[in-house]
Structure formats: C-alpha cells, structure tokens
N, C-alpha and C positions, 0 to 999 in steps of 0.2 A: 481340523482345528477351528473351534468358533470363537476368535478373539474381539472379546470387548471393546472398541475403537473412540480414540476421539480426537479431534482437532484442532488445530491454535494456530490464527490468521496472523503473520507476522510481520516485522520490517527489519528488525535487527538492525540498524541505522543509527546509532551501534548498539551492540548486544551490549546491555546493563541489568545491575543488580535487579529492577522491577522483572525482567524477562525471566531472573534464575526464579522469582516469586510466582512469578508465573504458571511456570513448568509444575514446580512442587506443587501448588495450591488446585490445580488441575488434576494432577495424579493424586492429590489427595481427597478430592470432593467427588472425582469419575471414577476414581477405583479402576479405570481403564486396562488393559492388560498391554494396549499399543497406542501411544501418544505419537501422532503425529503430525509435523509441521509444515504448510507451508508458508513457505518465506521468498519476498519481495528480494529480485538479483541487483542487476547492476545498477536500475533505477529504482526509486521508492515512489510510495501512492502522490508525493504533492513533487514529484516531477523534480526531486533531489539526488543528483549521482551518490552512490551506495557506500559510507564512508569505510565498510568489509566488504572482501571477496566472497562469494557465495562459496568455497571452500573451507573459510574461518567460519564463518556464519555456522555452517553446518557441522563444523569439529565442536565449535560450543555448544550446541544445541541437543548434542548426543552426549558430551560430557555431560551437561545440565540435566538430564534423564529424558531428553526425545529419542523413539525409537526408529522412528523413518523422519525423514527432512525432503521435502520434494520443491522446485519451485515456481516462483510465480513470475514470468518473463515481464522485462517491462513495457510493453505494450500493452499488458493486461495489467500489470501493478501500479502503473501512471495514467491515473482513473479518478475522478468522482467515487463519491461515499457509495455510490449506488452499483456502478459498475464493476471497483475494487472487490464488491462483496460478492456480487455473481460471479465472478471469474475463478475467485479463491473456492469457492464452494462447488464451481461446477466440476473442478478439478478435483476435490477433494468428493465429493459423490463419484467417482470414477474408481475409486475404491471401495465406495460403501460404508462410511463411516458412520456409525450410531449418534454421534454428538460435538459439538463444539462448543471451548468454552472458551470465552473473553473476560477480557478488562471493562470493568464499568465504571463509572460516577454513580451512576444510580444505585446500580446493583437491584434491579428490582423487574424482571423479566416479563411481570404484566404490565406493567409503566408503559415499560418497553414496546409491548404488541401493541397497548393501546393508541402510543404515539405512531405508530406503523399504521394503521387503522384510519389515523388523523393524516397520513401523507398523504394518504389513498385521495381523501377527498378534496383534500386544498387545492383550488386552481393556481396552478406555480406561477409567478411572477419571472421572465427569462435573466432579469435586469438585476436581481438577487441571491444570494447565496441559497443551499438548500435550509441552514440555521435560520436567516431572514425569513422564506417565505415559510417555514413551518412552524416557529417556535414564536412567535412575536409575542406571545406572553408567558413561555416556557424557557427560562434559561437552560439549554442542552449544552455539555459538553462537548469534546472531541470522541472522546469513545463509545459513546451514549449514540450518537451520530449514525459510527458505525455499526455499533451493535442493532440498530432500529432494521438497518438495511440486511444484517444476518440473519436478523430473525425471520423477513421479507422471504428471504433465499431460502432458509433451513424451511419454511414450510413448503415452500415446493418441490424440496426433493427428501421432504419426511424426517429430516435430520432433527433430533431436538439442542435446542440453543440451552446453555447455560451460561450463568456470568460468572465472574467472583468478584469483588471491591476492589476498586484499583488504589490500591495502597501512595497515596501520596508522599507518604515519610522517601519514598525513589524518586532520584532526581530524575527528570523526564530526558530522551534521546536529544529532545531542542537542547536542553539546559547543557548535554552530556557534550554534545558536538561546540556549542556555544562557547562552554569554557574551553575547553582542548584545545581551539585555533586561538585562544587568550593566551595558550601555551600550559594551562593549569593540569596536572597530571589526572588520566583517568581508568575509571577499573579496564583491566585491558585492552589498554593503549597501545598494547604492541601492537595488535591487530591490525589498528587506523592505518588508512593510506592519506598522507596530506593533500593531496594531488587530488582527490576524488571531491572537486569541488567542482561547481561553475563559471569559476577564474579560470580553471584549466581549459573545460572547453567551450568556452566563449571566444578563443580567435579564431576557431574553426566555423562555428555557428555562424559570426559575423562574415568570415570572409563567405560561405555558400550565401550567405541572407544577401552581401552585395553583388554577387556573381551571377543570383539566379532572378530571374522575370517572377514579377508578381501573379503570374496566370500560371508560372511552375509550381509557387507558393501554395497558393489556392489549392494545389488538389493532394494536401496533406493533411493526413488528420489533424483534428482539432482545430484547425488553419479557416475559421468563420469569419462573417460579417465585417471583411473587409479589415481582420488585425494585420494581414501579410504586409499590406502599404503601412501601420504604423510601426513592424517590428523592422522594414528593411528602409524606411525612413530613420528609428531611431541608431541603427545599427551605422549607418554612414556619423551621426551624431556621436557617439559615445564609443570612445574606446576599452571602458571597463565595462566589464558585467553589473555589477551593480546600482549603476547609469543608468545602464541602458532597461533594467528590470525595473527600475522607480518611474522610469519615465514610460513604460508598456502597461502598466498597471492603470486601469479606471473602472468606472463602474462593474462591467459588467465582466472586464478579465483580472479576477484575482492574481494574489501572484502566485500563488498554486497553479493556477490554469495557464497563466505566462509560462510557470515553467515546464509545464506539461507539455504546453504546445510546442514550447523552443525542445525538448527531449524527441518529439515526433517527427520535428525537421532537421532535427542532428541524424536521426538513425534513418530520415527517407523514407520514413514509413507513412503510405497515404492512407486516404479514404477509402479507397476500394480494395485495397488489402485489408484492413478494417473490419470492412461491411463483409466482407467472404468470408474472416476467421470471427467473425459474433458469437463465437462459440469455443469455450474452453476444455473440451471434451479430452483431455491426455494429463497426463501422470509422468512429469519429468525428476526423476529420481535422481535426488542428490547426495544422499548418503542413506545408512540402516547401521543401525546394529543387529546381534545375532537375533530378536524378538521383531526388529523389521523384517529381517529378511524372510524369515520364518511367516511371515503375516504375507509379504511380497507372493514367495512360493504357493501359499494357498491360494492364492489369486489368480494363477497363471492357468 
C-alpha cells in the first residue's frame, strides 16, 4: 500500500479551535491519505510544562482527523526555532513522509525560502534573538520563524513544505492558557491540568539550584556563559517563580531560553547526553487509528 503522507509539527499547549483548522485545512489542500502528528510532550518549545497529557493530546488529535500521533520528547521539543525544526522532521523522515504543512503569517513559501537563504548568509550576532539578527527590516512572525527553519529541514531530507494562512479570527494557545488561570472557561478545559505550571515546579528547581555547586550546574545543557551563578544566586533571592524568571532574564537569556534552560536542570539532563543523542533518528508512537495503523504495518 503506497499511502499519500503528511505532516504537522505541533505543541498542543492547549489543543484549540486554530489546531481543529489546522488538521481540516491540511487534509484538505494535501489530499493526504495518512495525516500525521507530531506533537511536543510534557514540555513545549519555549520551555513551558505541557498544560495536557500526551494521552489527551492524542485522543483530540485522532478525534480532530489525525491518523498517527507520534511524539516529540522534551529535550528535543525545548529547542530554539532551529533545532525544534530538525528534531520534529528528523523523526518524522523516519517514516518517510511526502509533506508537511504549517501555519503561516506569510502564507507565501518563496518568501519563506528566500528568507532561509537570507539566514544562510547573515553573520549572527550571539547577544540577539534569531528575529533581531535576521529580520532588522523584515517584520517576521512567530510561525513564519518556524516555518523558515522547516523549509531549511524539509530540503535536506526531500520532504516538500507547505503552508496554509494562519487564521487569526483563533484565539492563540498564549491567549488560551492566559485566560483559563483568569479562571475564564475554555474549549476543552476539561483537559487542563492547573498544576502543570512553573509554580508548581519551581520548589524543586530551587531547592536542586541551592543544593547543587555551580561546576554541577555548569555541565547541563543550555547551562552557558556563566547563567548557573546568576540562576542559583537568584534562586536563594526569590521565593516565587516569577521573581525569580524576571530577575534571570537579560540581554542575551530570553525568557524562553531561562525557561529552557531551568527545564534541562529540572530533568538533569547535560551536555553530554545532548551532544551523544544530536540526533532524532526514532518514531515514538502515541496513538493510530485503523489508516495509522495500516500506514504503521507497512512500514515494518
């Protein structure tokens, strides 16, 4: 059986009404015969605990018409724009899929190369975001970002990228998570776990940041240029999470990147585990239905 295949790089963080648009507007522009996902687990790409179970994740995503749901561990989904996109694609070439298709602002897939093209040759600035040193007179989006870095990926392993319009009339996951802890009801609020915050495991975080020597610190991923003395300085300072993230944040560590790096010394995961697994060569299967499975079986 030679089924049509394609792809959708996800966070589910929470699954909202843009994501059912998602699903449909893909199946309907790839004519695909097997859609499917993978999706970002307990952590997501800016280093956010996952406000669903990678079990709810995947009951919606199959009700919503994906056929397979596979995921993306977070050591490989609490990433830069660059690396999120190689990890999700290198996993998803491991079945061989013909196509992926995203979310864009742009919606315009030469754009897209061209600015790709434009990464290639900019000398980065370390002290800047990748939006800063590429775009200084290109306003890019968030999806536009990522898609630049898909399109990067999809050409080295032959996959062709598409987009479709990212429908703004959908309230975005920030806005989604944003109101819900206001207490304001949301589509599939059963779902949420309240608890799956950075309050929660911030007295864990603090207590290892004051327990442990700054040369233990040091040899965990993302753990650079001398942040471990500001994160277990500020950790003695600040009792709440919030504190203590406002006061880690400066030029050069976002608060993305804060919370990336505080997610890599929650889970103990170094640099040299890291440097060994640079490579997302596996297919961790989260769910199918009968057209996954069927796609799965040929495979084997």
């Amino acid at each position: 059986m030679n089924m049509k295949t394609c792809g959708i790089i996800t966070e589910y963080n929470p699954f909202h009404q843009g994501h059912l648009y998602h699903i449909k507007k893909t199946k309907e522009l790839t004519q695909c015969d097997c859609l499917i996902a993978i999706v970002s687990n307990h952590f997501t790409q800016r280093g956010l605990p996952s406000l669903m179970r990678m079990e709810d994740k995947t009951k919606l995503a199959l009700e919503a018409g994906c056929n397979l749901v596979i995921e993306l561990p977070p050591c490989y989904a609490a990433q830069g724009a660059d690396y999120f996109a190689k990890y999700a694609i290198e996993s998803l070439n491991e079945i061989q899929i013909d196509q992926i298709c995203f979310g864009s602002e742009t919606n315009d897939i030469q754009k897209l190369k061209q600015l790709s093209l434009k990464m290639e040759q900019i000398k980065k600035d370390p002290s800047l975001s990748m939006n800063q040193n590429l775009y200084a007179n290109d306003l890019i989006r968030p999806n536009d970002i990522l898609g630049i870095q898909y399109i990067k990926q999809c050409e080295k392993h032959h996959i062709e990228p598409i987009c479709i319009s990212r429908n703004e009339t959908f309230k975005s996951a920030t806005q989604t998570r944003k109101e819900y802890f206001d207490g304001i009801s949301q589509f599939n609020d059963a779902y949420f776990n309240k608890s799956q915050t950075w309050d929660t495991y911030y007295p864990y975080l603090r207590k290892f940041l004051l327990l442990s020597d700054t040369n233990t610190l040091s040899t965990y991923f993302l753990v650079n240029e001398g942040i471990e003395y500001r994160l277990k300085e500020n950790a003695k300072k600040y009792q709440k999470w919030q504190d203590f993230l406002m006061a880690s944040i400066s030029k050069t560590y976002t608060k993305a990147r804060i919370q990336r790096t505080c997610m890599f010394i929650l889970l103990q995961i170094t640099k040299a585990q890291m440097q060994e697994n640079n490579r997302f060569n596996q297919v961790i299967v989260a769910g199918f239905d009968s057209i996954g499975q069927a796609f799965l079986k040929d495979k084997q």
